[in-house]
MARBA-3410 file (N, C-alpha, C, O; in Angstrom, 1 decimal):
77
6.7,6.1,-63.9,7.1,4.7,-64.0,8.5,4.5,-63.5,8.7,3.6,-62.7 ~ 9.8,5.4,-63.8,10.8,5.5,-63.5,10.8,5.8,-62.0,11.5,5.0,-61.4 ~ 10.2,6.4,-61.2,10.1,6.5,-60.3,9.3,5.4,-59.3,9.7,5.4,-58.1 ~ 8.5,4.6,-59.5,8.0,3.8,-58.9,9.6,2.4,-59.3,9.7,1.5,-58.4 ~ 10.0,2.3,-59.7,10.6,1.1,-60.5,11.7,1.5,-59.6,12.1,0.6,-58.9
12.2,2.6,-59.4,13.5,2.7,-58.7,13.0,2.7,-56.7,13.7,2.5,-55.8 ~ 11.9,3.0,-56.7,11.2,2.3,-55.4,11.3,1.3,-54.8,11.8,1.0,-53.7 ~ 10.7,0.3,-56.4,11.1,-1.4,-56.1,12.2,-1.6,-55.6,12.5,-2.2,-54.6 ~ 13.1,-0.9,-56.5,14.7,-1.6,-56.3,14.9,-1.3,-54.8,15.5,-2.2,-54.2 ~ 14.7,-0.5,-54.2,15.3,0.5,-53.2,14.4,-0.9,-52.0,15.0,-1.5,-51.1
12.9,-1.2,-52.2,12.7,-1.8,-51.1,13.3,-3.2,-51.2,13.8,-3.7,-50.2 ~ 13.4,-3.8,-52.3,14.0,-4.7,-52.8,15.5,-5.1,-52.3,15.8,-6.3,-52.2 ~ 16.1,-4.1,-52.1,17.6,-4.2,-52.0,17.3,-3.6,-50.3,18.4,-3.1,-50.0 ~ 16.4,-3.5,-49.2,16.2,-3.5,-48.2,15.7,-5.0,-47.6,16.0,-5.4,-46.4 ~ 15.0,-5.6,-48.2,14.5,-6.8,-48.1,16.0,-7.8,-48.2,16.3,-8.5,-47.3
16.5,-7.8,-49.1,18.1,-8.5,-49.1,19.0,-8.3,-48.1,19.7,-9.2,-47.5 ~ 19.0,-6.8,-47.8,20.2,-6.7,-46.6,19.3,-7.5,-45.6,19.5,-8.7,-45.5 ~ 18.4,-6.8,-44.8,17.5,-7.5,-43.8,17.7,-9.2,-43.7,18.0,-9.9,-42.6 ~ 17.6,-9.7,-45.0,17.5,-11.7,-44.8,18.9,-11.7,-44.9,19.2,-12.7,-44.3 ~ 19.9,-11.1,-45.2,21.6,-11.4,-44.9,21.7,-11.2,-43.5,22.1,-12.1,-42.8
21.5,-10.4,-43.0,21.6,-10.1,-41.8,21.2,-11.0,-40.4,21.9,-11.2,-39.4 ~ 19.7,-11.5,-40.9,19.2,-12.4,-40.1,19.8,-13.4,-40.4,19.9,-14.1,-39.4 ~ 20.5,-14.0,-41.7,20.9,-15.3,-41.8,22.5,-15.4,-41.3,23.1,-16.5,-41.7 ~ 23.1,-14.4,-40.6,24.5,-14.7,-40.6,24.0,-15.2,-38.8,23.3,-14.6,-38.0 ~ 24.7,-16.4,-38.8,25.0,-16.4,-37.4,26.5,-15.9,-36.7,27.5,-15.9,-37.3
26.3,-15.5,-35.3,27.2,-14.9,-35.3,28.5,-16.1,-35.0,28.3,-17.3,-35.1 ~ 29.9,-15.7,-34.7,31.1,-16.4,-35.1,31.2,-17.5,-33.7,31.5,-18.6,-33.5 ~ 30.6,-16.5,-33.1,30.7,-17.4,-31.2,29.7,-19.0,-31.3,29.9,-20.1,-30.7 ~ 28.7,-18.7,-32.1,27.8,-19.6,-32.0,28.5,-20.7,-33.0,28.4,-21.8,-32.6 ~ 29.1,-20.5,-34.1,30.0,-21.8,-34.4,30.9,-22.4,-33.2,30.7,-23.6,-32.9
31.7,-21.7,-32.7,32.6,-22.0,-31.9,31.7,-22.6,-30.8,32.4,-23.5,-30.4 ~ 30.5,-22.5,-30.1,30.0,-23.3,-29.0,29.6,-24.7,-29.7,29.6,-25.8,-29.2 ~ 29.1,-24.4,-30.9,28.7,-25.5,-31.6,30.1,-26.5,-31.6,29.9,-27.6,-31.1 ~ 31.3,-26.2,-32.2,32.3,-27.0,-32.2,32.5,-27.7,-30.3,32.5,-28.9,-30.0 ~ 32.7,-26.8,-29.8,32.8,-27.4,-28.3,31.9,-28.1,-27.8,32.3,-28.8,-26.9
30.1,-28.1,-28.2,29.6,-29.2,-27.7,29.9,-30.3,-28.7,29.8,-31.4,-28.1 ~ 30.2,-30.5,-29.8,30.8,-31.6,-29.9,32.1,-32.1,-29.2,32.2,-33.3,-28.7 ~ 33.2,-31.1,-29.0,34.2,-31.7,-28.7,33.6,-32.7,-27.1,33.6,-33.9,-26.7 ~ 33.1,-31.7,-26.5,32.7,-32.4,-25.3,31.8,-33.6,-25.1,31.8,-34.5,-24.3 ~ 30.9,-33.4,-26.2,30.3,-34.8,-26.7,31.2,-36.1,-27.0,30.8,-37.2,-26.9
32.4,-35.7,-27.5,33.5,-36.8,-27.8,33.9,-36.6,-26.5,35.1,-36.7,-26.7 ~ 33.8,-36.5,-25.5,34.9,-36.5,-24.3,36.5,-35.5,-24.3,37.5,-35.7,-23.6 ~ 36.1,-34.5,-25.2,37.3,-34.0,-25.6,37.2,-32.8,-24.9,36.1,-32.2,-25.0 ~ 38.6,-31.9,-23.8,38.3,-30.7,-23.5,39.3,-30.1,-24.2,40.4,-30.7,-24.4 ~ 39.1,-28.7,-24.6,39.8,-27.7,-25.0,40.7,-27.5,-23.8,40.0,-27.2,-22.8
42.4,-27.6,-23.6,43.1,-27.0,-22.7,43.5,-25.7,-22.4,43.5,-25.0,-23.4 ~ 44.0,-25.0,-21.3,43.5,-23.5,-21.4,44.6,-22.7,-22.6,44.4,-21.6,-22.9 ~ 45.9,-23.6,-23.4,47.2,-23.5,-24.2,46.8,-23.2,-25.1,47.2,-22.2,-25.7 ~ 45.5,-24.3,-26.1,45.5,-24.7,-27.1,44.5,-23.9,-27.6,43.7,-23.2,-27.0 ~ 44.5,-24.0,-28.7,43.5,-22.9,-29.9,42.8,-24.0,-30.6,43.2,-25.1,-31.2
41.6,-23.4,-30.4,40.3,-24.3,-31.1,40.8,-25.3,-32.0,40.3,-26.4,-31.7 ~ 41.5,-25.3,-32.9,42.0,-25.8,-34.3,42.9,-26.9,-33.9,43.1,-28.0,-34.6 ~ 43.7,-26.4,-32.5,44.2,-27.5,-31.8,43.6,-29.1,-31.4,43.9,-30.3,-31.4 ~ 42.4,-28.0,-30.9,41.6,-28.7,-30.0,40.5,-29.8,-30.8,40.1,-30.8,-30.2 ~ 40.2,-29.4,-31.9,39.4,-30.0,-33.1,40.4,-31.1,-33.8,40.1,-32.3,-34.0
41.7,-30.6,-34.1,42.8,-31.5,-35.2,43.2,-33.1,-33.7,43.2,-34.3,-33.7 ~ 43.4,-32.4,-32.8,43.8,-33.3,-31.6,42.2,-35.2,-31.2,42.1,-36.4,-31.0 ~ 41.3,-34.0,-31.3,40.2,-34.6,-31.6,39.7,-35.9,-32.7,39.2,-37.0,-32.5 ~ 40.2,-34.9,-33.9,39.9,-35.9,-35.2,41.3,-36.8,-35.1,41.4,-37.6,-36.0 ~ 42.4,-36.8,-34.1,43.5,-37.6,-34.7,44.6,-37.1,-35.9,45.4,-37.8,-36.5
44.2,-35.6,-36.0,45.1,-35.6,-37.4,45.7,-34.4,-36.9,45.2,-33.8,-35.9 ~ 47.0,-33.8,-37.5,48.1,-32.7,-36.7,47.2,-31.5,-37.6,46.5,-31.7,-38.6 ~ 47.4,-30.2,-36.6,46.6,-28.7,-36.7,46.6,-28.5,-38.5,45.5,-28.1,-39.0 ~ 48.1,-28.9,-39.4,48.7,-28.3,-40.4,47.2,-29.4,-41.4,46.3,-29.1,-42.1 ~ 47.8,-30.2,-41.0,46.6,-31.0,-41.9,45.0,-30.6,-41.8,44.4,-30.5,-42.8
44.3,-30.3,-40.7,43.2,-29.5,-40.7,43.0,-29.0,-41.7,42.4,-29.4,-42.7 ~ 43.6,-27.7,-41.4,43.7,-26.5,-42.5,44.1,-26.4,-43.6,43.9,-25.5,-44.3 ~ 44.8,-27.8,-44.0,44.6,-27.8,-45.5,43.3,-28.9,-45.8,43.2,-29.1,-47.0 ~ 42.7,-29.5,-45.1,41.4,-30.2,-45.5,40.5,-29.2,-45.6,39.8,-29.1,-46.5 ~ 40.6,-28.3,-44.5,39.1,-26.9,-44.7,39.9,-25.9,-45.7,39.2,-25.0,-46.2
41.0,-25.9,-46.0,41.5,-25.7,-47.4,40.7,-25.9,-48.6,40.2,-25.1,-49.4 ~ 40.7,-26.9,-48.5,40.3,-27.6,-49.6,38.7,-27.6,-49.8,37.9,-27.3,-50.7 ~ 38.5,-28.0,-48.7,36.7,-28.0,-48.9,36.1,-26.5,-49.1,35.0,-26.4,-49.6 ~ 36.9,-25.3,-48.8,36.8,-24.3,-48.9,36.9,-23.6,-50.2,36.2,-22.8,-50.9 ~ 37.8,-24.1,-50.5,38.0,-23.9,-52.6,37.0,-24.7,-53.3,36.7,-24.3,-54.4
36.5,-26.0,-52.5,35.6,-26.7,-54.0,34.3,-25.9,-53.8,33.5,-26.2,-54.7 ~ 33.7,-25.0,-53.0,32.6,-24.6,-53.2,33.1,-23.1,-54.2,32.2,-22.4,-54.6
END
C-alpha cells in the first residue's frame, strides 16, 4: 500500500509540473500583447524608450507612477 500511495504522489506531482508548465506563457508574448495595444492606440514604442515608457506615455501618467499602480495591484493579490 505504501508503495502504490507513494506512486500516486510521484504521478501526481508530474501531472502538476506538466499543467504549470503549459500554463506559463512565455514573457515575449506579454510584451507583444502590450504592443498590439499600444499600436491599437496609435502609440509607437520609440527606438530610446523602454516598454514602461512606452505604456506610462500612453496612459498619460509619468513611468514612476506606473510602477507604483502595478505596485499596488501587485500587493493586493
Amino acid at each position: 500500500m505504501r508503495q502504490s500511495l507513494h506512486k500516486r504522489l510521484a504521478r501526481l506531482e508530474q501531472d502538476v509540473q506538466a499543467c504549470r508548465a503549459s500554463a506559463k506563457p512565455e514573457s515575449s508574448d506579454h510584451i507583444e500583447l502590450i504592443r498590439g495595444w499600444l499600436r491599437a492606440w496609435g502609440v509607437e514604442q520609440q527606438p530610446e524608450e523602454r516598454m514602461a515608457e512606452t505604456l506610462s506615455r500612453a496612459l498619460g501618467i509619468h513611468p514612476v507612477e506606473l510602477r507604483d499602480r502595478l505596485r499596488r495591484l501587485a500587493c493586493a493579490q
